[in-house]
N, C-alpha and C positions, 0 to 999 in steps of 0.2 A: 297470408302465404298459403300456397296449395298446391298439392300433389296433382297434378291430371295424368292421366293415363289416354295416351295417343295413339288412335291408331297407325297415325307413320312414324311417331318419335317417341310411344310407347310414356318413358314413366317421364315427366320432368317436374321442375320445381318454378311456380308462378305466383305473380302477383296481380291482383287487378285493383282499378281503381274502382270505387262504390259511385255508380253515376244513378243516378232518379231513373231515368228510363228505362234501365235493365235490373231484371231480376237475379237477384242473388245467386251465387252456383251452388250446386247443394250435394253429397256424396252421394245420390242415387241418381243425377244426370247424366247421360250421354250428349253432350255438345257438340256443336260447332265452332271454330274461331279461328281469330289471327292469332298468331302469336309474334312479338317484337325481340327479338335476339341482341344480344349484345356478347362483343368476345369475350370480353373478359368477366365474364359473371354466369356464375350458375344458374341464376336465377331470371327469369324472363318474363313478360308483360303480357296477357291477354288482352284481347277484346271481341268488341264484334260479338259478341255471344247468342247464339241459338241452340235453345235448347231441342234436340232432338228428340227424345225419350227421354221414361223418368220410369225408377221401381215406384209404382203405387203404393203406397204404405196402407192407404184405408182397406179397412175390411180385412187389414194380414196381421197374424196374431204377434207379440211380444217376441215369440220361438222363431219365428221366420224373417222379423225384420234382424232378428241378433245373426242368424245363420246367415244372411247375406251381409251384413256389418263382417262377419268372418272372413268371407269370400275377400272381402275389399281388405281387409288387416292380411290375409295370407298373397295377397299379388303384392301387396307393399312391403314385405319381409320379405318374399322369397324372388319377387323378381327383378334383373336388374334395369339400371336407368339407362337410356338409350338406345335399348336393344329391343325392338318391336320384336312381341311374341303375338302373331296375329289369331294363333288360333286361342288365344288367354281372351283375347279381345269381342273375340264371336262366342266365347263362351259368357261375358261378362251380358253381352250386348241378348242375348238368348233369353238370360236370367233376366234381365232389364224389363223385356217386352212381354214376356212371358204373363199368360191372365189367373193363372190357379195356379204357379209354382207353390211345390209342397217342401214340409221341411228336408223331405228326404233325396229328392233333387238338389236341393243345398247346398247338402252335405257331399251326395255326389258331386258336383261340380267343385267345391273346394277339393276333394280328392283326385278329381282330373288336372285341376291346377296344379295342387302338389304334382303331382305324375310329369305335367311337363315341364316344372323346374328340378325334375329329378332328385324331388324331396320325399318320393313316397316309396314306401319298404313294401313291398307284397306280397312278403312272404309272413303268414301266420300260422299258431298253432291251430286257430280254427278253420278247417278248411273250405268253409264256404265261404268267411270272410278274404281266403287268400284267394278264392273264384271270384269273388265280387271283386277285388282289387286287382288284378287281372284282367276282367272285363273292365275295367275301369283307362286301365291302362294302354290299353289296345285299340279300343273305339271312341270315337265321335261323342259328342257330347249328346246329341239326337236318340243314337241308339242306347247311350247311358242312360237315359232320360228313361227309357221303354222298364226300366227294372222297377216292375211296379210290387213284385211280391216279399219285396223286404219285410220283415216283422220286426215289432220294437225291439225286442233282443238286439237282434243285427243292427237294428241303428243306432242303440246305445253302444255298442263295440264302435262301427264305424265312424261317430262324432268323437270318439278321441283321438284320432288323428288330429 
């Protein structure tokens, strides 16, 4: 059984069959495929599978494959099934392709996520953390992205969210 996250039907729940020819699906692909529907079942059939992209794992430390394991645990809590959030999706699909993603991109991007399932609180006592969260909230994940002067202080605050 498996979660996929669509970009026209966002979160569903599937099942495929293990055939020899195709490769396995794995939680750092972005895909291709059919999907086979049925009324009365939640639960619905892939195939056809192409993989489109994949997060490369080689050469990324322990810290960054867990902060994007995050990314994927906080879109499955927070966001709902059936309701394509696209800009969730070009942020996943960013991170996916992305060749030097650091951990603190990550963490931003889990924080933009929260922000647009309207999980994230921006108001802090610290107030450069409530400027980060802020800027977080307002812009593009592109321009989130440019916040390269964080220091580890601030991103030990910011990863508990």
């Amino acid at each position: 059984m498996y979660t996929i996250f669509s970009y026209d039907y966002w979160k569903i729940k599937a099942t495929k069959k293990i055939a020899k020819a195709e490769k396995n699906i794995d939680l750092w692909y972005i895909i291709n495929f059919e999907i086979e529907t049925k009324n009365k079942t939640n639960i619905h059939k892939i195939k056809n599978i192409k993989i489109t992209s994949e997060f490369n794992t080689q050469n990324k430390s322990f810290s960054i494959i867990n902060k994007f394991l995050e990314n994927l645990s906080t879109i499955l809590k927070h966001m709902p099934e059936w309701i394509a959030v696209y800009e969730v999706y070009n942020i996943m699909e960013i991170v996916n392709t992305k060749q030097n993603i650091s951990e603190i991109q990550l963490i931003l991007s889990k924080l933009k996520i929260l922000s647009i399932a309207g999980e994230l609180n921006i108001e802090n006592k610290n107030a450069t953390i409530s400027k980060i969260l802020k800027f977080v909230s307002r812009n593009n994940i592109s321009d989130i992205f440019r916040l390269g002067w964080i220091n580890e202080e601030l991103k030990k605050e910011l990863e508990m969210f």
